[in-house]
C-alpha positions in Angstrom: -11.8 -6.0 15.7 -8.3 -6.4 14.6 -5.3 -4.6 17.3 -4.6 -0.7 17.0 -1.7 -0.2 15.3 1.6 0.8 17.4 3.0 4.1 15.4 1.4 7.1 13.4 0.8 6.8 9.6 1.3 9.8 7.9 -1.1 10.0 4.4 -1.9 11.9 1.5 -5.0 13.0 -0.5 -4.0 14.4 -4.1 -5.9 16.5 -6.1 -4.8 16.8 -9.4 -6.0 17.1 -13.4 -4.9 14.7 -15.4 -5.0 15.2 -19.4 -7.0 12.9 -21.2 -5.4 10.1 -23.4 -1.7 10.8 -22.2 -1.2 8.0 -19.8 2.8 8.7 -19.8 2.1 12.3 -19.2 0.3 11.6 -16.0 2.9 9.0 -15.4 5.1 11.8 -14.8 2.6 14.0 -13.5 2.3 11.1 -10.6 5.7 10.7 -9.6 6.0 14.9 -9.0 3.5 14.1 -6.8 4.5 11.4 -5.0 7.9 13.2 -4.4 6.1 16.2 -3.2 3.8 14.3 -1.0 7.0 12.3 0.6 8.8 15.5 1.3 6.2 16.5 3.0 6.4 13.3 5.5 3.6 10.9 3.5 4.3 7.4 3.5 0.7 6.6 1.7 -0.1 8.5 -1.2 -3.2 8.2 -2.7 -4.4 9.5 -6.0 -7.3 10.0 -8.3 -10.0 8.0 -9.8 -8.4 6.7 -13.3 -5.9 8.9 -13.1 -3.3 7.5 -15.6 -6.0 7.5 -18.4 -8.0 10.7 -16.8 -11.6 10.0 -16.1 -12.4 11.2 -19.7 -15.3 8.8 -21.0 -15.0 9.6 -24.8 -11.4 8.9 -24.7 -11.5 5.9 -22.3 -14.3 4.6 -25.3 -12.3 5.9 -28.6 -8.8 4.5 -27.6 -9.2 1.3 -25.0 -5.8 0.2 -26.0 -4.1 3.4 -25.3 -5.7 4.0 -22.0 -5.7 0.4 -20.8 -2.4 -0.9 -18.6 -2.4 -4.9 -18.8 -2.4 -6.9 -15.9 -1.1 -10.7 -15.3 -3.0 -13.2 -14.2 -1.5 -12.7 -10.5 -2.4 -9.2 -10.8 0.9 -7.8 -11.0 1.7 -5.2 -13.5 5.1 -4.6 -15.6 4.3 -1.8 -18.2 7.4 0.3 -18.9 4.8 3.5 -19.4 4.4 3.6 -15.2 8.3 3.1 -14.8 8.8 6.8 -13.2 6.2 5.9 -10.5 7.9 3.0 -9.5 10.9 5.2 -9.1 9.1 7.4 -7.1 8.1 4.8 -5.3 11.2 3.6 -4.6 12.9 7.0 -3.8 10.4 8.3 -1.6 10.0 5.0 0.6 6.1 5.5 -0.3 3.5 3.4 -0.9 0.9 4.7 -3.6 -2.6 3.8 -4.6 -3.5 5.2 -8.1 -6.5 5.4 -10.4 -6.5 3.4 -13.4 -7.8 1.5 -16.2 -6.9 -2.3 -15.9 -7.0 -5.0 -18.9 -6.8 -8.3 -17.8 -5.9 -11.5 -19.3 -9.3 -12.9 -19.6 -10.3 -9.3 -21.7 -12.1 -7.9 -18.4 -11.9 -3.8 -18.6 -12.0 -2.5 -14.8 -11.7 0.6 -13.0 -9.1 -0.3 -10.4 -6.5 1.2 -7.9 -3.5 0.1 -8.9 -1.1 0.0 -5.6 2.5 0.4 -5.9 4.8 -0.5 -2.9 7.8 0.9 -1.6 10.1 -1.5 -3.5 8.6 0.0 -6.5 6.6 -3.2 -7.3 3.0 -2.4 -9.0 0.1 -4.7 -8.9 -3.8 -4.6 -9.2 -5.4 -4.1 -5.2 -8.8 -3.9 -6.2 -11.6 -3.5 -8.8 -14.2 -0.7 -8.2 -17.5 -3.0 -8.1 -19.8 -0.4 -7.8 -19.8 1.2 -11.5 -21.8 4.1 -12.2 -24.1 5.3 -15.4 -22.1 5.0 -17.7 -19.1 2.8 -16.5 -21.1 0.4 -17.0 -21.5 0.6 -20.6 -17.4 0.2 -20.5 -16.3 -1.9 -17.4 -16.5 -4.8 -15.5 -17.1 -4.4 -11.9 -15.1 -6.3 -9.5 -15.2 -9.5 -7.8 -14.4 -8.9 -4.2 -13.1 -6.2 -1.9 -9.3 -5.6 -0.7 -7.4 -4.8 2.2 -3.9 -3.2 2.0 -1.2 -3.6 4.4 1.1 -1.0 5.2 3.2 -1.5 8.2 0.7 -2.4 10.9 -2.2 -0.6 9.4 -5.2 -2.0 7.6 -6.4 0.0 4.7 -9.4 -0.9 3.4 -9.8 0.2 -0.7 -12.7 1.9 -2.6 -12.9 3.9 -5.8 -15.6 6.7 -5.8 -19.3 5.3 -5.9 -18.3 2.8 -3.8 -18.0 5.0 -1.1 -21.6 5.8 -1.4 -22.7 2.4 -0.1 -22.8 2.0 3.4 -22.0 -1.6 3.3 -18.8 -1.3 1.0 -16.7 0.5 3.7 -18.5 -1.5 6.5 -17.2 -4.7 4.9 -13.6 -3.2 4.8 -14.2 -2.4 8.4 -15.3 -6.4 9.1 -12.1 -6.9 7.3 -10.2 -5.0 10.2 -9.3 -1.6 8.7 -8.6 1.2 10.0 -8.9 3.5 7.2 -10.5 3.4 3.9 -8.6 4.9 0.6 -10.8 6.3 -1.8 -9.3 7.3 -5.2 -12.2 9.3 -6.7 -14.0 12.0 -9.4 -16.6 14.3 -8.6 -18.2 16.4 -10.6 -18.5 20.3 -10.4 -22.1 20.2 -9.2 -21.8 17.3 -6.9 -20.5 18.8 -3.5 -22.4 18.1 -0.9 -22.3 14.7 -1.5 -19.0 14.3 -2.2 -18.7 16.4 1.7 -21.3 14.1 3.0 -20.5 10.0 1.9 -16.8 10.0 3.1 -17.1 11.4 6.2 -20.3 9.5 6.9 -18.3 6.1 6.1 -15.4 7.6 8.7 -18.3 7.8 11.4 -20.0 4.8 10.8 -17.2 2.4 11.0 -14.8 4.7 13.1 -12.1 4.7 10.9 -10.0 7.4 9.1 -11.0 7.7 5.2 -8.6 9.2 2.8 -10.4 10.8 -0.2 -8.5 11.5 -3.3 -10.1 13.7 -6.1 -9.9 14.6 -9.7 -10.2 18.8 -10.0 -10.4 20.9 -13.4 -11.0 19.7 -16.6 -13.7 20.9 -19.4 -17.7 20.5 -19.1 -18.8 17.7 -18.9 -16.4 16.1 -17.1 -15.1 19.1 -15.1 -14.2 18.0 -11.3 -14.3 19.6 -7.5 -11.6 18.5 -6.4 -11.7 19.2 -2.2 -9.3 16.0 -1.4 -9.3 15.6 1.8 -8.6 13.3 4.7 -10.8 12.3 7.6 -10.5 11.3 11.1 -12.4 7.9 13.0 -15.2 10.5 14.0 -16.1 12.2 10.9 -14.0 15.6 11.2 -12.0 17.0 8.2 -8.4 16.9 9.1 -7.4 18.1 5.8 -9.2 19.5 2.6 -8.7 21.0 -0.8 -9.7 24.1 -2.8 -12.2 23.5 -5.6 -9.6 23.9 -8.2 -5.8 23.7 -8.7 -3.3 20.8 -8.0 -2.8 20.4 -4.2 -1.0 17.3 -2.0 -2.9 17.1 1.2 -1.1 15.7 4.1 -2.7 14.2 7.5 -0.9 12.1 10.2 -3.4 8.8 11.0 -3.1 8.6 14.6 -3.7 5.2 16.7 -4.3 6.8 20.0 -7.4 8.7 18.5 -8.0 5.5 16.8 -7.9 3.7 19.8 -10.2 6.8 21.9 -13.0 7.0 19.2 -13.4 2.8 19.0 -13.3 3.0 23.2 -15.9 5.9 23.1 -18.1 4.5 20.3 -18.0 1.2 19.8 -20.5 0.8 17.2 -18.8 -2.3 15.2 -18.9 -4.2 18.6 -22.3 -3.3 19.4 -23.9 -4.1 16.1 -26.2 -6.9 15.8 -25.7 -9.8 13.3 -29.3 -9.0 12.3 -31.7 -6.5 12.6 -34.6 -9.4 13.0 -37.4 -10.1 11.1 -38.9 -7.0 8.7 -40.9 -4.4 10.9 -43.8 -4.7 12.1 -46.3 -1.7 10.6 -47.8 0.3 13.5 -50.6 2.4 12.6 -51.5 5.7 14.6 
């Protein structure tokens, strides 16, 4: 496992509700947030699932060139339309990890979490590579996983059904994280598991998760919101409502880091293999 990091991180989980289609609307909606979040001491702000676009699969389907943001082939991205977030960026000293729909230069559509640093640069830090239903109909999954680095933290990234695979946030903590971002949209309906994955992948790998959340919106694709942030053991440090706009704030704290890994060192103790299959005993 990589060292604990030396100073606090302080984090936020946004809930918010985008509007379909307007990608410079929720430009701007973004950057309120970002400034609200930094005023309130957050250094990392993470947001929604496809939150530029809004997860809204009709108009995701019926206007790909509106929705889209092009990437380069390095992965960095200049569109003019997310100008206010670099500012907020930039103004807030924040780092920000946002939902959004990526085109790249070989034509590849992906869900992605675009991350923009606190010089106000914006490039592509990973592609979601567990789709679901649906997205698959109008994505690409990604290639690889990704790490961010903020200060002396590790931050491993998922979007939203990644985070229901055990092994996706146990191969960002192989990678040395110690937390997980998770830009996300659950559905009104979905609750318990959206209460049970994120801080099941905190426990497993003992490492703070930071869950972002879509909220409102019209049936079908109305959302729970309850953002919230976890600590190494499981426990809800923070959470959100299920409905209305909130900017959830947590410190991560290396000295509870440190205490949880000492106490349960599961990713030291874990075999390289669990053997051969099982043998079937019959009583």
């Amino acid at each position: 496992m990589t060292s604990i990091p030396a100073a606090p991180l302080t984090v936020a989980a946004v809930q918010a509700d985008p509007v379909p289609g307007d990608l410079v609307g929720n430009t701007s909606t973004g950057a309120r947030l970002v400034r609200q979040a930094a005023d309130a001491g957050a250094r990392v702000v993470v947001l929604p699932e496809l939150f530029l676009p809004a997860y809204h699969p009709p108009t995701l389907a019926a206007d790909p060139a509106g929705t889209d943001v092009p990437a380069d082939a390095d992965g960095s991205v200049a569109d003019p339309r997310l100008d206010p977030l670099r500012a907020a960026a930039r103004d807030a000293g924040a780092a920000l990890v946002v939902g959004a729909a990526v085109r790249h230069p070989d034509q590849r559509r992906t869900i992605s979490a675009l991350v923009v640093d606190r010089a106000g640069a914006i490039r592509v830090g990973y592609d979601k590579q567990q789709l679901w239903s649906f997205e698959r109909e109008l994505f690409t999954p990604g290639r690889r996983g990704a790490t961010a680095l903020v200060d002396d933290w590790r931050l491993g990234l998922g979007i939203c059904y990644d985070g229901c695979f055990p092994e996706h946030g146990r191969a960002a903590a192989a990678d040395g994280a110690h937390g997980y971002l998770c830009p996300s949209g659950y559905r009104v309906g979905s609750e318990h598991r959206r209460d049970l994955y994120y801080p099941a992948r905190a426990l497993d790998n003992t490492m703070y998760v930071v869950f972002a959340n879509s909220v409102g919106g019209a049936d079908p694709w109305r959302f729970n919101g309850g953002a919230a942030v976890y600590d190494p053991e499981g426990r809800c440090l923070v959470r959100g409502s299920g409905s209305g706009e909130q900017v959830l704030v947590a410190a991560l704290d290396p000295a509870l880091l440190a205490r949880t890994r000492a106490d349960h060192p599961m990713l030291l103790d874990r075999r390289a293999d669990q053997g051969p299959a099982r043998l079937r005993v019959l009583v």
